[in-house]
C-alpha positions as CSV (number, residue, x, y, z in Angstrom):
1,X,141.9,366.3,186.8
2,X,141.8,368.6,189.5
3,X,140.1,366.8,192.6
4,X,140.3,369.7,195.3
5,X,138.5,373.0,193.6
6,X,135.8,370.4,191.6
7,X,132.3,372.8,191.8
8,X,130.2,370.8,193.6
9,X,126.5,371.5,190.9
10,X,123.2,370.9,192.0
11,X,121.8,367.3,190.6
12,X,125.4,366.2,190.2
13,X,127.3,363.0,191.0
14,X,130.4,363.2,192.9
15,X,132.9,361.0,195.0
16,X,134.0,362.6,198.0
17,X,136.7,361.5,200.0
18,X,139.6,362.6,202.3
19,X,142.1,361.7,204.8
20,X,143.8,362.6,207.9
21,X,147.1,365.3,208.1
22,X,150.5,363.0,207.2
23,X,148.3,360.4,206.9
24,X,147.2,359.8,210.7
25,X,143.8,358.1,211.9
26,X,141.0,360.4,212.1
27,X,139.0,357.4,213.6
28,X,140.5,356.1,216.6
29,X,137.9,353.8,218.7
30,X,134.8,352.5,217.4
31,X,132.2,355.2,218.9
32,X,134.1,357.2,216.6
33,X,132.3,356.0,213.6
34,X,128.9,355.9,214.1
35,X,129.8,360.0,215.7
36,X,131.1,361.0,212.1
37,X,128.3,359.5,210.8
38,X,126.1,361.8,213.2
39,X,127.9,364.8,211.9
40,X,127.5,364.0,208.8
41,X,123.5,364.0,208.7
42,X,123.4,366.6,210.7
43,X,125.5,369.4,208.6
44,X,125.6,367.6,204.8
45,X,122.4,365.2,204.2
46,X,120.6,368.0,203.8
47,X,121.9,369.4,200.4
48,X,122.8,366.0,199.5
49,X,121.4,362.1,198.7
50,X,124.2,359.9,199.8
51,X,124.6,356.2,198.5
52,X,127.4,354.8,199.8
53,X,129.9,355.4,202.0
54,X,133.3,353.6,204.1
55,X,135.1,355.0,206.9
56,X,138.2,353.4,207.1
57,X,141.0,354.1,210.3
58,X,142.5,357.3,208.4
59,X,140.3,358.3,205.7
60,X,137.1,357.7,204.2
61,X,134.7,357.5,200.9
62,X,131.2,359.0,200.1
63,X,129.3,358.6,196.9
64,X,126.6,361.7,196.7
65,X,124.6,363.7,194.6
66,X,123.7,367.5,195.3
67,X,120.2,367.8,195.8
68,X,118.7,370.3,193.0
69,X,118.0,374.0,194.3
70,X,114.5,373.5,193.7
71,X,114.6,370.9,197.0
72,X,116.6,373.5,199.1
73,X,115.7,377.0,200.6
74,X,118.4,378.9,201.3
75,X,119.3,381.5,203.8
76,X,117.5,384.7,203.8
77,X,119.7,387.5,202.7
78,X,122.4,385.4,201.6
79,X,125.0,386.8,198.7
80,X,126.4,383.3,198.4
81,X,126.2,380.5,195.5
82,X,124.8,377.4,196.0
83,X,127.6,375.6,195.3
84,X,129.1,377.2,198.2
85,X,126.7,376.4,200.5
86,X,127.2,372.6,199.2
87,X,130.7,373.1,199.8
88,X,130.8,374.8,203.0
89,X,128.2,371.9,204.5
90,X,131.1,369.4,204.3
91,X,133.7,371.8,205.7
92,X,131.3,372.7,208.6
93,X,130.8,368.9,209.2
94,X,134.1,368.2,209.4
95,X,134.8,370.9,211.5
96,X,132.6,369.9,214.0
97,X,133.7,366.6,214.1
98,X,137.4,367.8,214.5
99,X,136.6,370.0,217.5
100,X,135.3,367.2,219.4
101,X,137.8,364.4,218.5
102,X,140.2,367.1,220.1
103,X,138.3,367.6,222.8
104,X,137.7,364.1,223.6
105,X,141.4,363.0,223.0
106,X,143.2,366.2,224.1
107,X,144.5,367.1,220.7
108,X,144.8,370.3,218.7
109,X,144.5,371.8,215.0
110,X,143.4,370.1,212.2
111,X,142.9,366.3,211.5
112,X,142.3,366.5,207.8
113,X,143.7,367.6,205.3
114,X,142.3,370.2,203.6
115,X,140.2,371.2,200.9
116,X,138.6,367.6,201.5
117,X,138.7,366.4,197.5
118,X,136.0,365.2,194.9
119,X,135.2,364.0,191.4
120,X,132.5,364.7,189.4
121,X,131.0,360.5,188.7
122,X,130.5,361.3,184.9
123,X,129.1,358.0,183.7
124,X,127.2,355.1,184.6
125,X,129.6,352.3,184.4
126,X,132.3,354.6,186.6
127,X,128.8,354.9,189.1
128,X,128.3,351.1,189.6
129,X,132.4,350.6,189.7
130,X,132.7,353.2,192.0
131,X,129.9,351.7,194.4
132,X,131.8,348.2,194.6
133,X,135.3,350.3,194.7
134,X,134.8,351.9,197.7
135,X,132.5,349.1,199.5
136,X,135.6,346.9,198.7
137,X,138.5,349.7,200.5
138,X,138.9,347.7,203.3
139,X,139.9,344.6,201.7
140,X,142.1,346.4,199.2
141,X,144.6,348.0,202.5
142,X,144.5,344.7,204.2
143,X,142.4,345.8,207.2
144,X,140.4,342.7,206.9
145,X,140.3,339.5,204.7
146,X,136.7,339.9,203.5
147,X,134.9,343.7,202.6
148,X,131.6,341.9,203.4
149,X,132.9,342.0,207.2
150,X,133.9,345.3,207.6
151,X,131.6,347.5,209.9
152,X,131.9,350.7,208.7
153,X,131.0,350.5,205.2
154,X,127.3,350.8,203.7
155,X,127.5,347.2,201.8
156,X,125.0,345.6,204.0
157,X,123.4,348.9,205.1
158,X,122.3,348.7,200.9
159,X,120.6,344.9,201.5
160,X,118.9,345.7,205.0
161,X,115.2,345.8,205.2
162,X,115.1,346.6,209.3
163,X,116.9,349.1,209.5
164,X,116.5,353.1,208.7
165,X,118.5,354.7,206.3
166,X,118.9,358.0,204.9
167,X,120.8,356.0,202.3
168,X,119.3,356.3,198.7
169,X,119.4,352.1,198.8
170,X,116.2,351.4,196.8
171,X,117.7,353.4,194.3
172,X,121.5,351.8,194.3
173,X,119.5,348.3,194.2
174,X,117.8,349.2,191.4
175,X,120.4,350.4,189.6
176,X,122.1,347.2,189.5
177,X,119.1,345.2,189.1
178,X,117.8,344.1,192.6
179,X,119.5,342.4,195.2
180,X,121.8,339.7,193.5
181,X,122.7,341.5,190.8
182,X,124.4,344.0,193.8
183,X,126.2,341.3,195.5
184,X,126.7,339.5,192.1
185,X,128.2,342.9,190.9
186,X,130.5,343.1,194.0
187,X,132.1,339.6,193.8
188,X,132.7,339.5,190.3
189,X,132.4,342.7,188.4
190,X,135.3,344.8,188.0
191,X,137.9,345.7,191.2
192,X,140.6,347.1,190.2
193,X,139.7,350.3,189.2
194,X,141.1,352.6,186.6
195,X,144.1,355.4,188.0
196,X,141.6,357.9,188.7
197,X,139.8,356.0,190.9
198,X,142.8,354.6,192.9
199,X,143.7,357.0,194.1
200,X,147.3,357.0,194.9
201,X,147.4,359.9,196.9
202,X,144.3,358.7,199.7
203,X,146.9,355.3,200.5
């Protein structure tokens, strides 16, 4: 399966993820995350519906789906494909967020690797496995004892009713059936995940 040349196609289903060159943070003090974050809606929520997400020290996970043409206008005068303008809002995002990480910490070049990788979610049982996979990250490289603690992850982002969200969380909910079937799903549905959603390479 090839994960880094993967079209990304309107109204499709895809896991994004990446991590930092040899391995090194890409987050390094908590401000950091809720920035990325920032960056993120600025350059890529608007060609995509995002439903879940982690950002973990050195790399991080995304669940989207391209948002048809039909919801987009493109640039006038424009020779380029769609896909490419999909593909070139998460290169400009991350961009952006790597020029001001080396501002701010007096680095240089890039800090990840690149082309950032994806594959296509083809199914609905790898959609709802995926959703607990990556909410569950954390917990699976030991950075803490319990996923449902971790900060940075969009577990309990899903169950909040106070908070705004350009999360598609109705819609995760309701695809597992409301609120307890989500955690229920979580706790006890399945966590170790087949080899192509390990991801040996991301550890």
């Amino acid at each position: 399966m090839e994960i880094r040349k993967t079209a990304l196609e309107p109204g499709k289903f895809y896991h994004i993820f990446n991590r930092g060159i040899n391995k090194s943070q890409v987050f390094f003090e908590e401000k950091n995350y809720p920035f990325f974050l920032e960056k993120y809606a600025k350059y890529v929520f608007p060609w995509v519906k995002t439903y879940a997400y982690c950002l973990l020290g050195n790399h991080y996970h995304l669940l989207v789906q391209v948002r048809e043409v039909s919801e987009m206008t493109l640039p006038k005068n424009t020779h380029k494909s769609y896909e490419w303008h999909v593909s070139n809002a998460f290169s400009s995002f991350l961009q952006s967020y790597t020029r001001s990480i080396n501002k701010v910490y007096g680095r240089s070049g890039a800090l990840f690797e690149t082309p950032f990788k994806r594959i296509e979610v083809t199914n609905d049982s790898y959609y709802s496995r995926l959703v607990s996979y990556i909410h569950q990250n954390p917990q699976k490289h030991g950075i803490i004892e319990d996923f449902k603690d971790y900060p940075h992850s969009s577990y309990w982002s899903h169950l909040s009713t106070t908070k705004n969200s350009k999360l598609e969380r109705n819609d995760v909910l309701d695809w597992f059936g409301g609120e307890n079937a989500y955690q229920d799903f979580h706790m006890n549905g399945v966590s170790k995940i087949e080899k192509e959603l390990t991801l040996e390479d991301i550890n």
